[in-house]
C-alpha positions as CSV (number, residue, x, y, z in Angstrom):
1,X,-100.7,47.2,30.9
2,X,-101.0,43.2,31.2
3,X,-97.8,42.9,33.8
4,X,-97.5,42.7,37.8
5,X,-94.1,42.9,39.3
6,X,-94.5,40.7,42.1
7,X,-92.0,42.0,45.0
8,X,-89.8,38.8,46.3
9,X,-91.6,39.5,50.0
10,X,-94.5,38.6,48.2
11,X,-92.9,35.3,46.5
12,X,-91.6,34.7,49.7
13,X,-95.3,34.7,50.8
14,X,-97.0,32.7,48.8
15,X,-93.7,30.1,49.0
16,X,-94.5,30.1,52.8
17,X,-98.1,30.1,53.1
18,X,-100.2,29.1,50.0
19,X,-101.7,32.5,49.1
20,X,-101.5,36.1,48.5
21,X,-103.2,39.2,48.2
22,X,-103.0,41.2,44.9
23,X,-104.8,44.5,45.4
24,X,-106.4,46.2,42.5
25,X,-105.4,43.9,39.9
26,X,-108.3,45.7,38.4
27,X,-109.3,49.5,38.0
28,X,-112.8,50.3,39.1
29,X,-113.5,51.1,35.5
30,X,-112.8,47.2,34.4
31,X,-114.2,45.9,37.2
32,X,-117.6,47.9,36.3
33,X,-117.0,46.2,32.8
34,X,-116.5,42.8,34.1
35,X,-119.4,43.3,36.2
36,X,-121.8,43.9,33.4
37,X,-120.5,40.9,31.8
38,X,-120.8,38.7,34.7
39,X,-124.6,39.6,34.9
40,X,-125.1,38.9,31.6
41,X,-124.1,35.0,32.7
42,X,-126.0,35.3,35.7
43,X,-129.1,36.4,34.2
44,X,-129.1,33.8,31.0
45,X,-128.4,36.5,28.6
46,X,-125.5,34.1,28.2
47,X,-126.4,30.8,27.6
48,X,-124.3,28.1,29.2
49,X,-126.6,25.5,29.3
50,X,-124.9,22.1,31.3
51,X,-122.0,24.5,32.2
52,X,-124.1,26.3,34.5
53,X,-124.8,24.3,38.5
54,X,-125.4,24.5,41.9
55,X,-122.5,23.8,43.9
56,X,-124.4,24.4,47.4
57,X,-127.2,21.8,46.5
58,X,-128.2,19.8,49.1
59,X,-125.9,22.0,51.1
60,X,-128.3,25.4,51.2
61,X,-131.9,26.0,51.5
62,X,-132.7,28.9,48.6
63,X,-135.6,28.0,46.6
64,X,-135.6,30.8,44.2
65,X,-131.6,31.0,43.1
66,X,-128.7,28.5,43.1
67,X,-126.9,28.3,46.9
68,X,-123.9,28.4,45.0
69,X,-124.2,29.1,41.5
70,X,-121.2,27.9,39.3
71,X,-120.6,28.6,35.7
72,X,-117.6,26.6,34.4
73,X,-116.1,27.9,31.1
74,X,-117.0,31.4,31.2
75,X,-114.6,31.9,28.4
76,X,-115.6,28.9,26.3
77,X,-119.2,31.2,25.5
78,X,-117.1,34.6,25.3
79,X,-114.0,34.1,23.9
80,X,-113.1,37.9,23.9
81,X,-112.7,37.1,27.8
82,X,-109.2,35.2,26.4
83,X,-107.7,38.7,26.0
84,X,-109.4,41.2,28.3
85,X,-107.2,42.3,31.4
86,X,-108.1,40.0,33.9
87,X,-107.0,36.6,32.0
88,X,-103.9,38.2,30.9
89,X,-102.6,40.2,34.0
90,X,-103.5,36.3,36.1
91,X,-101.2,35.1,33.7
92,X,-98.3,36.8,34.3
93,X,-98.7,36.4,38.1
94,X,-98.7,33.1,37.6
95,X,-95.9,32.9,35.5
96,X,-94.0,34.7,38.5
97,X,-95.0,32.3,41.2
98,X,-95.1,29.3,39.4
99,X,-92.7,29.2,36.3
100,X,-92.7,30.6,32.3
101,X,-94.4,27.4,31.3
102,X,-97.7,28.2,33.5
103,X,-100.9,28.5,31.4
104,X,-104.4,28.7,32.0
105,X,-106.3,25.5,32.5
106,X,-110.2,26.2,33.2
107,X,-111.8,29.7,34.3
108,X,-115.4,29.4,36.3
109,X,-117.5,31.9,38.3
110,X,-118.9,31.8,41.5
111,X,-121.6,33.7,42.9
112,X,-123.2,33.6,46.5
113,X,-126.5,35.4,46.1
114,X,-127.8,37.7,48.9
115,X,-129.4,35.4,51.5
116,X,-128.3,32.2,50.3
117,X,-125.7,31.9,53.2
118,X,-124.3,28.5,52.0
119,X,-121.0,27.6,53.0
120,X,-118.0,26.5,50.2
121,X,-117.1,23.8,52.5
122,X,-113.5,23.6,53.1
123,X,-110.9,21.7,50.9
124,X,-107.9,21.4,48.8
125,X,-108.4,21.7,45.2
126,X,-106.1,18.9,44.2
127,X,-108.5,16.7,45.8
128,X,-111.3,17.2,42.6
129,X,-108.2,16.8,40.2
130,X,-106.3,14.2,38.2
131,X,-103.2,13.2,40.4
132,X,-100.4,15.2,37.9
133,X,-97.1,14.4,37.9
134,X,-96.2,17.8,38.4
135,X,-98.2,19.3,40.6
136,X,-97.9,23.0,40.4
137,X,-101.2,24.6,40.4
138,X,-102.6,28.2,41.3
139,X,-106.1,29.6,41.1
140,X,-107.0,33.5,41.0
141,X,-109.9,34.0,42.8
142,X,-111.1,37.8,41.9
143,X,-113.6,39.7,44.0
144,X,-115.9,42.1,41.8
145,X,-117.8,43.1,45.2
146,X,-116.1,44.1,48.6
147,X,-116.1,40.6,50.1
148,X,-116.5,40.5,53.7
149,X,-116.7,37.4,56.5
150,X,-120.2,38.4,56.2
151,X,-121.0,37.4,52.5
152,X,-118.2,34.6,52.0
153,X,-114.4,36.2,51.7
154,X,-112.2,33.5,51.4
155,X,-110.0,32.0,53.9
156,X,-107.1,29.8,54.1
157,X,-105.1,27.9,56.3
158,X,-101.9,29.1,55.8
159,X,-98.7,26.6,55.3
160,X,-101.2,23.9,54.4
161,X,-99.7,23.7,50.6
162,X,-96.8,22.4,52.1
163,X,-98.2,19.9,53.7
164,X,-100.1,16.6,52.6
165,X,-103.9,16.6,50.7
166,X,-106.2,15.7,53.4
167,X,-108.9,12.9,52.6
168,X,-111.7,14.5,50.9
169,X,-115.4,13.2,50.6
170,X,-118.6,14.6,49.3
171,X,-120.1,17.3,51.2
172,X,-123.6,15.9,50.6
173,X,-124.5,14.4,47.0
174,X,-122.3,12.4,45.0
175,X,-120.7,14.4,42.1
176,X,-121.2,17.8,44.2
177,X,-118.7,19.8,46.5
178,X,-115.7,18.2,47.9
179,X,-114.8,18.6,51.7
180,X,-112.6,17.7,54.4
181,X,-111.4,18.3,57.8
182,X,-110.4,21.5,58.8
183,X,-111.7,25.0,60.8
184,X,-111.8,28.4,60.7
185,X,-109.2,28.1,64.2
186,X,-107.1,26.6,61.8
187,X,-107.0,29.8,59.0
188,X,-107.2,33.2,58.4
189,X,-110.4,35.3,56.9
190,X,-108.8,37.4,53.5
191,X,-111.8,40.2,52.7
192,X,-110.8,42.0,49.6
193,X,-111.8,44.8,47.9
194,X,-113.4,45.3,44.3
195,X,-110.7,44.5,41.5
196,X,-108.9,42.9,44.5
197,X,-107.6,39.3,44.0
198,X,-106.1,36.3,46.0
199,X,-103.9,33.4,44.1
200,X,-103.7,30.2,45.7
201,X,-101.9,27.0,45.3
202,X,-103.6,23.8,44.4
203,X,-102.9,22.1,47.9
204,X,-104.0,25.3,50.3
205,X,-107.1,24.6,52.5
206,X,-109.5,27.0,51.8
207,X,-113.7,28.1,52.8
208,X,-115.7,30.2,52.4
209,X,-118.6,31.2,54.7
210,X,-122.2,31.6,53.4
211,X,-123.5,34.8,52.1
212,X,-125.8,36.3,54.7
213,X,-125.7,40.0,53.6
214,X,-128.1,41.7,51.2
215,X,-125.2,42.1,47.7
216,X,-123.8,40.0,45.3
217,X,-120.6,38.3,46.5
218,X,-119.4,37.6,42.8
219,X,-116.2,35.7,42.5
220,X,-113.9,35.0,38.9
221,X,-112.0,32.3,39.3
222,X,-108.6,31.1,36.9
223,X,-106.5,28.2,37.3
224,X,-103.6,27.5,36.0
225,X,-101.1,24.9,36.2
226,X,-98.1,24.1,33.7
227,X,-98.4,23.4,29.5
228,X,-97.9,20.1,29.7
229,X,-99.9,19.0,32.4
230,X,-103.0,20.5,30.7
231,X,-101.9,18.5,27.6
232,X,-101.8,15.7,29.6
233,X,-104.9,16.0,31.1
234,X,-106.6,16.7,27.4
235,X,-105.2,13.5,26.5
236,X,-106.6,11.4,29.5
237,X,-109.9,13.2,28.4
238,X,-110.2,15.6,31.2
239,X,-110.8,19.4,30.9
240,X,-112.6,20.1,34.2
241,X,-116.3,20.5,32.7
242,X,-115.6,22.5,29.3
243,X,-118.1,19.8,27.4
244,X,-120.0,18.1,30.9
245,X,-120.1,20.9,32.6
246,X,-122.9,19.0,35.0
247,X,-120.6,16.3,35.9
248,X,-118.6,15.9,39.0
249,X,-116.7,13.4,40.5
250,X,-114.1,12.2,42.3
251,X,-111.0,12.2,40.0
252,X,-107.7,11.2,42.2
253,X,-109.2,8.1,44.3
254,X,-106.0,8.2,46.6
255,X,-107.4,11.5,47.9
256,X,-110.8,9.6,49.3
């Protein structure tokens, strides 16, 4: 079944604070699937040539994997992805928080190898976008491992999508991770079980600490933001990496 009833305690939420918790949007079974398939990126079974970076270089010290490895498109190089559970269950969560008219706009992974222990530094992530005109935005970030403080669960600072985009600058090399002012004093640490997921608005503050333990910590990521702000964005030539993956900037230069 590709629905979630969201309760209105948990609208309420995510209205309030920026996030919530969706447990088990997953079975175990799918997430052993979705595991299998993630490795196949990580290992280069899948090809995703520029798609594929580092988002913790210059930021980590790992010599043998990425810090941070992203993979922007996932779906792009396995279309099937388009239909599975995952994409289609986000969808309608989404729809829920945010409106009929939400659809998705980019899907990435991001893994924190064992050891790496490289922080996502903490930001907003209207800060790498185009400044929309409507600026409804929410990201499912899936855990496919039981992510822990210890090997980089996410954490946010709650009420902060309510409040202003803080100025943002590049964590170390130009055209790499965004991040701004903020502490873990300031937020709350969300660990979540396999097949467990958290949706976020666009604005929330949110880190992640490195990943010190000795597993995987592999995140699925989907945003999603309203039809015709993704047209928009098409037309402005913009579609967060699909064709230059590598390339990063510094889109919205009133965030700086």
């Amino acid at each position: 079944m590709n629905t979630y009833k969201l309760s209105q305690r948990q609208l309420d939420f995510f209205e309030d604070n920026g996030y919530l918790v969706v447990e088990h949007i997953i079975s175990p079974q799918e997430v052993t699937q979705y595991k299998a398939i993630y490795d196949d990126f990580l290992s280069g079974k899948i090809d995703v040539g520029g798609n594929r970076s580092d988002l913790g270089e210059d930021l980590g010290e790992s010599k043998t994997v990425e810090n941070i490895t992203q993979i922007m498109w996932p779906s792009k190089f396995l279309p099937e992805l388009l239909e599975m559970v995952y994409h289609q269950r986000v969808l309608a969560v989404s729809k829920a928080l945010m409106g009929d008219d939400m659809e998705m706009d980019f899907d990435m992974l991001i893994n924190k190898a064992p050891g790496t222990n490289t922080i996502t530094p903490w930001h907003q992530d209207e800060a790498y976008w185009m400044n929309m005109p409507d600026k409804r935005s929410v990201s499912c970030w899936l855990s496919l491992d039981h992510a822990t403080e210890e090997n980089g669960c996410m954490w946010f600072v709650p009420g902060s999508n309510n409040g202003k985009v803080r100025s943002h600058r590049f964590a170390s090399k130009e055209g790499g991770a965004l991040v701004c002012d903020a502490s873990e004093e300031e937020g709350v640490a969300v660990p979540l079980l396999p097949g467990s997921c958290t949706f976020h608005h666009g604005r929330t503050l949110h880190y992640s600490r490195g990943n010190s333990s000795s597993h995987q910590r592999r995140a699925f990521i989907i945003n999603l933001r309203p039809k015709a702000m993704i047209q928009l964005e098409r037309k402005l030539g913009y579609d967060h990496g699909k064709e230059s993956g590598s390339k990063r900037k510094l889109d919205n230069e009133e965030f700086k």
